[in-house]
C-alpha positions as CSV (number, residue, x, y, z in Angstrom):
1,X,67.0,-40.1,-31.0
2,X,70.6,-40.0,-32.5
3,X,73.0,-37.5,-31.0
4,X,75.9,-36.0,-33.0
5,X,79.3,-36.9,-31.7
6,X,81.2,-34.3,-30.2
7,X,83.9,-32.2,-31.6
8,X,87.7,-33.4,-31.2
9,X,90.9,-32.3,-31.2
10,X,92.5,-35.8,-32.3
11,X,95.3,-35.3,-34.8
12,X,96.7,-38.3,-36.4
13,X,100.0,-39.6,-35.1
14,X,102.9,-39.2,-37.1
15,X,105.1,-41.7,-38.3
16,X,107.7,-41.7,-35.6
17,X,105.3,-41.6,-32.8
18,X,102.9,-44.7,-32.3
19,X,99.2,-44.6,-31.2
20,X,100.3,-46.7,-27.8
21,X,102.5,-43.1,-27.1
22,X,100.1,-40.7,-28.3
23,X,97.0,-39.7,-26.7
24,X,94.3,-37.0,-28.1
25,X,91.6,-35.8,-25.7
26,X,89.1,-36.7,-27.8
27,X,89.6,-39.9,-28.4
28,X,88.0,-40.5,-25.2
29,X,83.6,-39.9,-25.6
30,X,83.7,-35.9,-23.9
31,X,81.3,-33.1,-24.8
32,X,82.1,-29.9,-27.0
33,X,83.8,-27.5,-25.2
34,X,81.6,-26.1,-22.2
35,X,84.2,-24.7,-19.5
36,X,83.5,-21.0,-18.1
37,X,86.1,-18.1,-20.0
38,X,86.6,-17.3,-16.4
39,X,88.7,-20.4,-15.8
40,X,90.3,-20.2,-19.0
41,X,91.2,-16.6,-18.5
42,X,92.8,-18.1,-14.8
43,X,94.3,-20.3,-16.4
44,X,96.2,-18.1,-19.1
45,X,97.0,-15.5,-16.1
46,X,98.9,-18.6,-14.5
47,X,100.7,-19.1,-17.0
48,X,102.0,-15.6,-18.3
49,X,104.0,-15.6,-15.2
50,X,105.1,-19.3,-15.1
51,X,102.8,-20.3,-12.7
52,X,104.1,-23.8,-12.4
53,X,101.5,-25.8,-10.1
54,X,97.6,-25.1,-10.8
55,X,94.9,-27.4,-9.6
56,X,92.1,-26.8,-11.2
57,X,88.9,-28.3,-9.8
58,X,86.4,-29.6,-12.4
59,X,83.2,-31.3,-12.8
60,X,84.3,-32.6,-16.2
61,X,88.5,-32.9,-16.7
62,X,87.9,-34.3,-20.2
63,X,86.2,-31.2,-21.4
64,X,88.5,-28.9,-19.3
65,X,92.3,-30.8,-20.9
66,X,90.1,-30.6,-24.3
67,X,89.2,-26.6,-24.0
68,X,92.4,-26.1,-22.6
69,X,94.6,-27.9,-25.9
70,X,92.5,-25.9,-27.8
71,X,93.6,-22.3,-26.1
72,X,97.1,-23.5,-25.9
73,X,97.0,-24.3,-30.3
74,X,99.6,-26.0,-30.4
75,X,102.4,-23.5,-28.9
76,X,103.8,-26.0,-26.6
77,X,103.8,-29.6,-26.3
78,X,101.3,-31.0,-23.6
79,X,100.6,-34.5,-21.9
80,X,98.4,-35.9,-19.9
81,X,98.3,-39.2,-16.9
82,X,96.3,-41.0,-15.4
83,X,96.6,-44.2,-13.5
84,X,94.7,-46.6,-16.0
85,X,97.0,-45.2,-19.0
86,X,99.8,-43.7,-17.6
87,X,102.2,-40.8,-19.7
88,X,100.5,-40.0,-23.1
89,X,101.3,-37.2,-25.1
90,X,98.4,-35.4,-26.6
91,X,100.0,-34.8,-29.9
92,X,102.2,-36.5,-32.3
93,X,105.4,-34.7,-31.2
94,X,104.4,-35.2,-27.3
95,X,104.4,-38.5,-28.1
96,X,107.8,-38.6,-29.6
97,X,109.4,-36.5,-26.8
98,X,107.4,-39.7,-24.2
99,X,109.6,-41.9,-26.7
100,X,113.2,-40.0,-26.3
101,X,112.3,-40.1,-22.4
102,X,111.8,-43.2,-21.5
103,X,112.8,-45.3,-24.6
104,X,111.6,-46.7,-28.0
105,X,112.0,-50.6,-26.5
106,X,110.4,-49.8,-22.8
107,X,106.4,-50.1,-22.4
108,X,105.3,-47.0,-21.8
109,X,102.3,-47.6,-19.9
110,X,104.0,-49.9,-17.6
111,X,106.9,-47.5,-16.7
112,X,104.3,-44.8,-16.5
113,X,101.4,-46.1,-14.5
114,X,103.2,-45.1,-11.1
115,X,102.5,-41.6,-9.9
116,X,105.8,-40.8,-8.2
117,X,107.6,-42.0,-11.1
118,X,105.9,-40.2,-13.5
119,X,105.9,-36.7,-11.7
120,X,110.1,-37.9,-11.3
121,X,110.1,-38.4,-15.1
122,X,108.6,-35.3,-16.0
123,X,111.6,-33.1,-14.8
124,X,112.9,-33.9,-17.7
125,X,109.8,-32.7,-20.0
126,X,110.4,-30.1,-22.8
127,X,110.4,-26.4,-21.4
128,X,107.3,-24.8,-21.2
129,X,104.9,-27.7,-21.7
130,X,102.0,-28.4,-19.7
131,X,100.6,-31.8,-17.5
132,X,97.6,-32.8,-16.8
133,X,97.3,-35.0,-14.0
134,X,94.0,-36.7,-13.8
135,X,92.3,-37.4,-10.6
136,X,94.7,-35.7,-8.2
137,X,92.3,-36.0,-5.6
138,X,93.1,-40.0,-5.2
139,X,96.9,-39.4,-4.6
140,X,97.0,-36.3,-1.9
141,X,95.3,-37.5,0.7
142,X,97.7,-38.1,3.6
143,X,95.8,-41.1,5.0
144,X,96.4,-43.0,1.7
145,X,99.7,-45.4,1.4
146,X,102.1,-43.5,-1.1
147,X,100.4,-40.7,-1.1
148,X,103.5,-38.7,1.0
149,X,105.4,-39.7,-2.3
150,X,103.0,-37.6,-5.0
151,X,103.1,-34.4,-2.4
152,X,106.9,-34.5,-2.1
153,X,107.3,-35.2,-6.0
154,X,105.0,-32.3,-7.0
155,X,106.8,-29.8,-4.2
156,X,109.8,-31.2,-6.2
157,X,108.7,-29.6,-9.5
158,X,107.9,-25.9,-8.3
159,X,111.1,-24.6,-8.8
160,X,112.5,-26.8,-11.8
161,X,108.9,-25.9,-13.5
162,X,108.8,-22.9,-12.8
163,X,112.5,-22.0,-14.3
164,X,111.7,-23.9,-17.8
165,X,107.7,-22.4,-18.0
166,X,106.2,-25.6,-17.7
167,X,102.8,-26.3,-15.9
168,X,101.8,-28.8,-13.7
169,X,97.7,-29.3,-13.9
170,X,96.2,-31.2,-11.0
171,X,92.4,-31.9,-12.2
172,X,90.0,-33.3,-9.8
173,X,86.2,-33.3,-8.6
174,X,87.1,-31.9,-5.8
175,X,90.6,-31.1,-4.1
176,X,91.7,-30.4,-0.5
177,X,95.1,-29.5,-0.8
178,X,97.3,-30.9,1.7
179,X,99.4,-28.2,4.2
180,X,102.2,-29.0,2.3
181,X,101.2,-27.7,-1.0
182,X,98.9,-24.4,0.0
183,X,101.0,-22.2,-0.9
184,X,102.5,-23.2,-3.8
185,X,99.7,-24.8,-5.7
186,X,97.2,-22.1,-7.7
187,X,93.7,-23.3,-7.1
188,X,91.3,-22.5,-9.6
189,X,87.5,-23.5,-9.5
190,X,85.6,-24.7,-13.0
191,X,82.2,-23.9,-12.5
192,X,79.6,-25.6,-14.0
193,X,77.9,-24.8,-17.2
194,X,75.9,-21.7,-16.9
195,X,72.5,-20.7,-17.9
196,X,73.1,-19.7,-21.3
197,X,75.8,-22.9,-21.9
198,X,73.1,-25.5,-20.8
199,X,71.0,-23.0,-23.9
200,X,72.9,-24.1,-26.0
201,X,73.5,-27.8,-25.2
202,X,69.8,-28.2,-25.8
203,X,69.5,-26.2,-29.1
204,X,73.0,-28.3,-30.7
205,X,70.5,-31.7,-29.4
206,X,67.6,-30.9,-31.1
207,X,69.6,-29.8,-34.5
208,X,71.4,-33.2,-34.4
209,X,68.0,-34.9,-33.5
210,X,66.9,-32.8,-36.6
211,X,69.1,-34.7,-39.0
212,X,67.3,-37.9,-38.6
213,X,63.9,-36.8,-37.5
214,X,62.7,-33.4,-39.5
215,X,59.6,-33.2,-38.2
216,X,61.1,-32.4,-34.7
217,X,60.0,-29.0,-34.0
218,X,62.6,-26.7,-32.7
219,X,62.6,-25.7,-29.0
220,X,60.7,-22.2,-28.6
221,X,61.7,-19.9,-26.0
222,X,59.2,-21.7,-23.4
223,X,61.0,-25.0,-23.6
224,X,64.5,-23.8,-23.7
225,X,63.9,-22.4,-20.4
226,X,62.1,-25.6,-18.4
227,X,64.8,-27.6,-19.9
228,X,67.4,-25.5,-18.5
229,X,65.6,-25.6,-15.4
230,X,65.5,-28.7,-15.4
231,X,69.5,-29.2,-16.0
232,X,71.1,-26.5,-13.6
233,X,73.6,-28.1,-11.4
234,X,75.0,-30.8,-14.1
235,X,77.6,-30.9,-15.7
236,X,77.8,-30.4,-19.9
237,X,78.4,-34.2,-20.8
238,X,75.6,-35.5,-18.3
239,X,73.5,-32.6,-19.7
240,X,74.6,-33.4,-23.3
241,X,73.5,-37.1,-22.9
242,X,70.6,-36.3,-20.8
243,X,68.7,-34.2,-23.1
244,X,69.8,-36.1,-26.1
245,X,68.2,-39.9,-23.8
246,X,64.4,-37.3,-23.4
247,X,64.4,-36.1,-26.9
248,X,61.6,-37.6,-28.8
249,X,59.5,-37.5,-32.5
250,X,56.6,-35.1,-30.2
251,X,59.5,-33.1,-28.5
252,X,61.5,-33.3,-25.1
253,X,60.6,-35.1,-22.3
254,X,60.8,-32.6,-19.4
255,X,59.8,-35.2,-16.9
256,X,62.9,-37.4,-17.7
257,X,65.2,-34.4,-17.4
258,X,64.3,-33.8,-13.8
259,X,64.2,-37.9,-12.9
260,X,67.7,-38.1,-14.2
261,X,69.3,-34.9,-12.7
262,X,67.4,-36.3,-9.2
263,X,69.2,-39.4,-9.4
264,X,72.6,-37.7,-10.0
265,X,72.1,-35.4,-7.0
266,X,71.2,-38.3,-5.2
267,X,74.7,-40.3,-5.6
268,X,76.2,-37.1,-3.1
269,X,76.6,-38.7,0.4
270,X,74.2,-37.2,2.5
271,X,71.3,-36.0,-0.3
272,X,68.3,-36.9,-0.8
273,X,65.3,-35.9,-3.0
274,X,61.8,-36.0,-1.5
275,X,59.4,-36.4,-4.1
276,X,56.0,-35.6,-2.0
277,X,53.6,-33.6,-3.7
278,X,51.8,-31.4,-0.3
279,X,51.0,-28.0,-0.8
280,X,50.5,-25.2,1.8
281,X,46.4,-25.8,1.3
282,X,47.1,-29.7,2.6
283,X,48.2,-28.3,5.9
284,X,46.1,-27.0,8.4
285,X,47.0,-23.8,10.9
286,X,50.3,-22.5,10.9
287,X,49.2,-19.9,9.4
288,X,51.7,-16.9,10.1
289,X,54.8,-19.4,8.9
290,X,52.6,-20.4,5.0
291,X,52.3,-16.7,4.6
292,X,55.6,-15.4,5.1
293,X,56.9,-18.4,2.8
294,X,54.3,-17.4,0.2
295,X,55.3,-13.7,0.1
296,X,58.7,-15.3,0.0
297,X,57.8,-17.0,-3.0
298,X,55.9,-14.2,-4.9
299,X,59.4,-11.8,-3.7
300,X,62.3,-10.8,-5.8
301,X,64.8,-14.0,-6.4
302,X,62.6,-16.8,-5.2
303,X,64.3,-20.0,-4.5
304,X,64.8,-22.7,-6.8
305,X,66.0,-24.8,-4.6
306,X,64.7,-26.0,-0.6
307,X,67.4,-27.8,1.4
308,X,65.6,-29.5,4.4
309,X,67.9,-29.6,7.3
310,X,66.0,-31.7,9.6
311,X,66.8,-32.5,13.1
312,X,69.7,-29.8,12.4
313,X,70.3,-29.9,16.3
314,X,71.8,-33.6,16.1
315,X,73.9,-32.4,13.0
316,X,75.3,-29.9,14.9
317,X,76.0,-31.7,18.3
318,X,79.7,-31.6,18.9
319,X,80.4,-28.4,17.1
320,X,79.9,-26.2,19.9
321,X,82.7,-28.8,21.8
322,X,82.8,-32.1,23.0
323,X,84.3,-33.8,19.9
324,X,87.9,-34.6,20.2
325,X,88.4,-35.5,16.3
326,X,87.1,-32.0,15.5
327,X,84.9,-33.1,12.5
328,X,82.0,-31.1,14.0
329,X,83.9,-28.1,14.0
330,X,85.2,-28.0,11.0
331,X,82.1,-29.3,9.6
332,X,80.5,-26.5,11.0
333,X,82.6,-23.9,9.9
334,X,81.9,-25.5,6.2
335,X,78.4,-24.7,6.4
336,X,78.9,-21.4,8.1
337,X,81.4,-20.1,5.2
338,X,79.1,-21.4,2.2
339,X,76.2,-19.4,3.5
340,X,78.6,-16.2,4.2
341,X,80.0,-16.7,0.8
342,X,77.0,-17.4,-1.5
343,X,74.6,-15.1,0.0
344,X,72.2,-17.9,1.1
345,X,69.6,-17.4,3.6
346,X,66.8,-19.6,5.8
347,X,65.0,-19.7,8.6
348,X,65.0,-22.0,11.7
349,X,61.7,-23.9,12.5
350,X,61.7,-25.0,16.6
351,X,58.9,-26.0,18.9
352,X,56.9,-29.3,19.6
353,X,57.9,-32.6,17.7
354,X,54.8,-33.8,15.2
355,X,53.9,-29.8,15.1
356,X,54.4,-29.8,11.5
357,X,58.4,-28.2,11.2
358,X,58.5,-30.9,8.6
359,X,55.7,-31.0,6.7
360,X,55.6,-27.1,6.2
361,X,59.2,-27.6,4.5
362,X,58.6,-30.2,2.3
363,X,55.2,-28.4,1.3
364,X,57.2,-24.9,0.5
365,X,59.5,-27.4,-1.7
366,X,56.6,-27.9,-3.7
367,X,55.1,-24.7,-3.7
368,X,58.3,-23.0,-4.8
369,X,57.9,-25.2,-8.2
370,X,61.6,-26.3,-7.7
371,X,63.7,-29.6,-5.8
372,X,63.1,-30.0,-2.5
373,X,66.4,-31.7,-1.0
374,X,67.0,-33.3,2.0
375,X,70.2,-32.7,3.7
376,X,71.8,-35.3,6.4
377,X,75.2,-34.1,7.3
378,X,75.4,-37.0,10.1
379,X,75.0,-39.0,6.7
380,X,78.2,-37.6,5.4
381,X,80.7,-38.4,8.2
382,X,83.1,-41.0,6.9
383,X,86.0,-42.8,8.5
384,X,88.6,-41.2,7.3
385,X,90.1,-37.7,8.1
386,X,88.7,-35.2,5.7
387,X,86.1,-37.4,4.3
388,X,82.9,-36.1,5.9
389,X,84.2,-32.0,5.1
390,X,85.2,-32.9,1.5
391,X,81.7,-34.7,1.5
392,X,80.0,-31.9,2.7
393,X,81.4,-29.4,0.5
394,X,80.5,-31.3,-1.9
395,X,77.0,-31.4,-1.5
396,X,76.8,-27.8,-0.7
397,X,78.4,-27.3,-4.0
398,X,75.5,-30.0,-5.6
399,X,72.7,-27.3,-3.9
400,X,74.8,-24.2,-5.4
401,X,75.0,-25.6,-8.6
402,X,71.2,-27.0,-8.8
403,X,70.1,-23.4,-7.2
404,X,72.1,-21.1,-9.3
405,X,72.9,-19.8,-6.0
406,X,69.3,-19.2,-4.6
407,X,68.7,-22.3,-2.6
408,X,66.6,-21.7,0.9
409,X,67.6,-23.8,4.1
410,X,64.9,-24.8,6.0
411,X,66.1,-26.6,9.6
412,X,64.0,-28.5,11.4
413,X,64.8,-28.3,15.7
414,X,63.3,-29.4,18.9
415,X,66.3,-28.1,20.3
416,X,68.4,-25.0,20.0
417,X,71.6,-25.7,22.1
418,X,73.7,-27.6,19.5
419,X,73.6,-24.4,17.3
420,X,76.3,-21.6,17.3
421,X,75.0,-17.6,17.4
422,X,77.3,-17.2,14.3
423,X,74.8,-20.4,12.7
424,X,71.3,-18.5,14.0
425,X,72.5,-15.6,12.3
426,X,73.0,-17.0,8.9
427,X,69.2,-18.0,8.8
428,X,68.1,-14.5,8.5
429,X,64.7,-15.0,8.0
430,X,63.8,-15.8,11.8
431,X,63.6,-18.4,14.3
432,X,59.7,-19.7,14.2
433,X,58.5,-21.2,16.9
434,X,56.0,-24.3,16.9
435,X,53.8,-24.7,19.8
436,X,51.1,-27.3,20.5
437,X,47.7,-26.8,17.9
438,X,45.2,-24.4,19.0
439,X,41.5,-25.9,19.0
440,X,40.7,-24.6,16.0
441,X,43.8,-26.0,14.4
442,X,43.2,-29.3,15.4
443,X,39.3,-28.9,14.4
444,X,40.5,-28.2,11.0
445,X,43.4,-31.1,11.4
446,X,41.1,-33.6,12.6
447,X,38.3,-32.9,9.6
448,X,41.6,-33.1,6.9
449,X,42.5,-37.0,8.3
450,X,38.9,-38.4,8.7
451,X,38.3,-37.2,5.4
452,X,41.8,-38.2,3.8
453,X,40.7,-41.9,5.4
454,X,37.0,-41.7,4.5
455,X,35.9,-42.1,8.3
456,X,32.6,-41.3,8.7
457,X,31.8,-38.2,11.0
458,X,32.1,-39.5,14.7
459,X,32.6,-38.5,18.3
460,X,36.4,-37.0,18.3
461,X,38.5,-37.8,21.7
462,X,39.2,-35.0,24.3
463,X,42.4,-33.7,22.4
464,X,44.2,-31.3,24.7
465,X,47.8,-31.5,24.0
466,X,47.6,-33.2,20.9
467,X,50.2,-32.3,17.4
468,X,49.3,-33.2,14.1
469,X,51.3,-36.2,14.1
470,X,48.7,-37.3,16.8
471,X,45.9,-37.0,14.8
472,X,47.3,-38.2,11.8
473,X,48.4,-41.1,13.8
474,X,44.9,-41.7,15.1
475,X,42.8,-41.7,11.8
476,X,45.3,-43.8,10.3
477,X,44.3,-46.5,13.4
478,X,40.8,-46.2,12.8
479,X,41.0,-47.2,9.2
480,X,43.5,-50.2,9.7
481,X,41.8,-51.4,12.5
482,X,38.4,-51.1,11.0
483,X,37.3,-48.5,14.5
484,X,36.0,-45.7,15.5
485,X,38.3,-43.0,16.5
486,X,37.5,-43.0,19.7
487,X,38.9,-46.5,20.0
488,X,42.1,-45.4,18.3
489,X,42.6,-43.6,20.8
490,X,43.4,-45.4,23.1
491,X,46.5,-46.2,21.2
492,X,47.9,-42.7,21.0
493,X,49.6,-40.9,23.7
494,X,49.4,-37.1,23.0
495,X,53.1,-35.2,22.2
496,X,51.8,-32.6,25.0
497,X,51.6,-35.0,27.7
498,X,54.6,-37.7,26.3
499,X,56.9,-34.4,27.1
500,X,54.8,-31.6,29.0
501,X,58.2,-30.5,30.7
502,X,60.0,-29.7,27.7
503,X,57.6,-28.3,25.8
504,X,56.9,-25.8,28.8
505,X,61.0,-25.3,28.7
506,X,60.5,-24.5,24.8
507,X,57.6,-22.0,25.5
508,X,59.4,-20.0,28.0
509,X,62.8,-20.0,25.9
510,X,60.3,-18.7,22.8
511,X,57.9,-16.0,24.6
512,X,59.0,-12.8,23.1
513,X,62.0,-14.0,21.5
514,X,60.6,-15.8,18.3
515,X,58.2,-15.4,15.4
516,X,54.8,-17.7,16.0
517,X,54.4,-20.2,13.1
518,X,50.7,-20.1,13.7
519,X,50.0,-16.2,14.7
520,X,50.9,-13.0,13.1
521,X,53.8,-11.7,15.1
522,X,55.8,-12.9,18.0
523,X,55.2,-16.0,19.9
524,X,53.7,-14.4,23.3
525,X,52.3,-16.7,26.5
526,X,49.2,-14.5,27.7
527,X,48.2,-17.3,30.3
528,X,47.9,-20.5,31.1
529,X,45.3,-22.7,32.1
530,X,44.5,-25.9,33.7
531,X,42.0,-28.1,32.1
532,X,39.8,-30.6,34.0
533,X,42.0,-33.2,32.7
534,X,44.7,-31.7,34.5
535,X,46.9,-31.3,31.4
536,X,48.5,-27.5,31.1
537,X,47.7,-26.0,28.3
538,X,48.6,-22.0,27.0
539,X,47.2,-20.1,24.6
540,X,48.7,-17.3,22.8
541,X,48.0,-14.1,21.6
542,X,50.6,-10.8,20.3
């Protein structure tokens, strides 16, 4: 399918200013305008009182320096740099002023490409235009050789920018802002295309599609909304080409949408998409956890969006002390501040390992009709300072954006140490607690696995202190091996016995304190009882 090329606002040089010294934001491939009037309206706040340094992070600085041209009309002359191009002047008479500056004889991308000398040069920029200085991000991280240069030569400007009206625009990703420039530096945030934006992106497709196809219907109301569903979280130009990739002679592809939007969620360090296709029904007992989730489901704002945090005791080892570099901490206090901030909510599975924590959150993924993500924030450390935070907000800001704010966390513990009171209390839909399968869980677990692997029915082994994962394990073995289930037995030690101790430690820590994942109410230990085999076992009961 043909897509229509985007509008731009390139106006042809003039005679005294040459294409090598003039730059138009368009003449790079960028989408139509999509940024949020919220920025914009930042933006021209900032600059009514001669704001002089904004940073504006962006998903999309090409559509942001295009949006922005077009606010500004022309009024003042504006530029933009970047390290490929160095100074260009985004209209004919920028251009000329780049000339006057440096030179008619001097090559302006060579004398430009620097940043220090560039942000040096640009003290002497006409009053009250405006810079755009792409990927910031690369050039103020103190770990990075020159990069004490750019945060010095931007401090430089406050006061020499501010005095003329000019404007400084760092655009990035994502932007930490070194200690040096906190307070000087107005950070605004471009969110991503909303709702209604990502609307339109899809209707302006299928018109262009249109032009070369007729017979294309045009999106109904039904469509419109999967497709947006299917695009929350990306960006307008990803979006844009995207939809225009799916679009064919029968209609959209919806399928493709999601693939693609997968992928992209899955170049963020640390994310994952699991693309399992279990329900609730495909998972035996538990039952007190599968109905709360469905009522959670069937409730006002249902998620859109799981995040599986499994193993989140390892994640958060360090956090509580005990790491010197302090990554954990501040790592930590990321995730605490996103959930305080965007409202978000979970719960906190614990109990027995192979008691199906797992399972039951990549079911509920499913269930809710939506992505179910898997987040690793060991995953995102990297080895430089600031790395694994900027990499974690960055994700958390993938799962805000994909969510449209309603995402679910879901963590997976066999252990409860690692994790803060201020963390438990963020996941405000309870602590359950896992124990061991009753016997008439692991009735109904052992008839779901000889079936899945077409074993005939067969004498079962003495199964006291078995998990799912046992049984599962099992039933796979008799199929491989070509025996009977008794046999593959033999080749299973049972998670009750593997760690009685712990498990008993677990019990005692959840009697009367959590919610039971398989009983209504909270996890009680009415007695315990000593089978012939010797193994403890406990049944509860409210």
């Amino acid at each position: 399918m043909s897509k229509r090329r985007s509008r731009s606002p390139h106006t042809t040089p003039e005679p005294e200013a040459t294409q090598e010294d003039t730059q138009s934001p368009g003449d790079t491939p960028q989408p139509a305008p999509r940024v949020s009037s919220s920025m914009l309206e930042e933006f021209r706040a900032a600059r009514r009182v001669s704001t002089p340094l904004i940073a504006i992070r962006t998903p999309d600085p090409a559509a942001t320096i295009h949006t922005i041209c077009e606010a500004l009309n022309g009024s003042v002359l504006t530029f933009c740099w970047d390290v490929s191009r160095g100074l260009l002047g985004l209209s004919p008479e920028a251009g000329a002023a780049i000339t006057d500056l440096i030179g008619p004889d001097v090559d302006r991308q060579g004398a430009t490409q620097d940043p220090h000398d560039t942000l040096a040069l640009a003290r002497r920029l006409p009053s009250k235009s405006v810079l755009f200085f792409c990927n910031a991000h690369r050039f103020l991280d103190g770990t990075r050789t020159g990069s004490e240069l750019s945060i010095q030569a931007i401090w430089n400007l406050r006061d020499i920018f501010k005095a003329d009206q000019q404007t400084l625009v760092l655009l990035a990703p994502d932007l930490e802002l070194p200690i040096e420039l906190r307070q000087d530096v107005r950070l605004i945030d471009e969110p991503l295309p909303s709702d209604a934006q990502l609307g339109a992106i899809v209707r302006e497709q299928f018109t262009a599609a249109q032009e070369s196809a007729p017979d294309l219907p045009t999106p109904d109301a039904a469509t419109l909304h999967t497709a947006v569903d299917a695009l929350r979280g990306l960006a307008a130009f990803p979006a844009e080409q995207i939809t225009a990739e799916n679009l064919t002679p029968r209609g959209l592809h919806i399928n493709g949408l999601w693939d693609a939007k997968r992928a992209i969620i899955e170049q963020s360090p640390g994310l994952s998409i699991w693309r399992g296709t279990e329900r609730f029904e495909d998972l035996k007992g538990l039952e007190n956890i599968k109905g709360f989730l469905a009522r959670v489901l069937a409730g006002e704002a249902p998620p859109r969006v799981v995040v599986i945090l499994d193993e989140f005791e390892k994640m958060m080892a360090g956090s509580r002390g005990g790491d010197l570099s302090g990554v954990s901490q501040k790592m930590h206090g990321t995730l605490l501040s996103f959930m305080e901030d965007t409202g978000s909510t979970g719960l906190i599975a614990f109990g027995v390992s192979g008691a199906g924590k797992t399972a039951i959150a990549k079911a509920l993924g499913t269930e809710a009709n939506g992505i179910t993500i898997l987040c690793n924030i060991a995953a995102m450390e990297g080895s430089l300072v600031g790395e694994s935070v900027k990499n974690l907000r960055h994700a958390l800001k993938v799962v805000r954006a994909v969510s449209g704010g309603r995402a679910l966390f879901y963590a997976a513990c066999n252990g409860l140490a690692a994790l803060s009171p201020e963390l438990l209390q963020r996941f405000c839909f309870g602590t359950f607690f896992f124990d061991l399968p009753t016997p008439d869980e692991r009735a109904s677990i052992w008839d779901l696995y000889a079936q899945t692997n077409h074993l005939l029915a067969q004498d079962r082994p003495r199964d006291d202190g078995w998990v799912g994962r046992n049984i599962k394990q099992c039933c796979d073995l008799a199929a491989r091996l070509h025996c009977s289930i008794l046999e593959a037995s033999r080749y299973v030690v049972p998670a009750g016995r593997a760690a009685a101790a712990e498990i008993q430690k677990m019990r005692e820590q959840a009697n009367g304190n959590f919610i039971s994942a398989s009983r209504p109410g909270v996890y009680l230990i009415e007695h315990a009882t000593l089978p012939a085999s010797g193994q403890r076992t406990i049944e509860m009961s409210n």
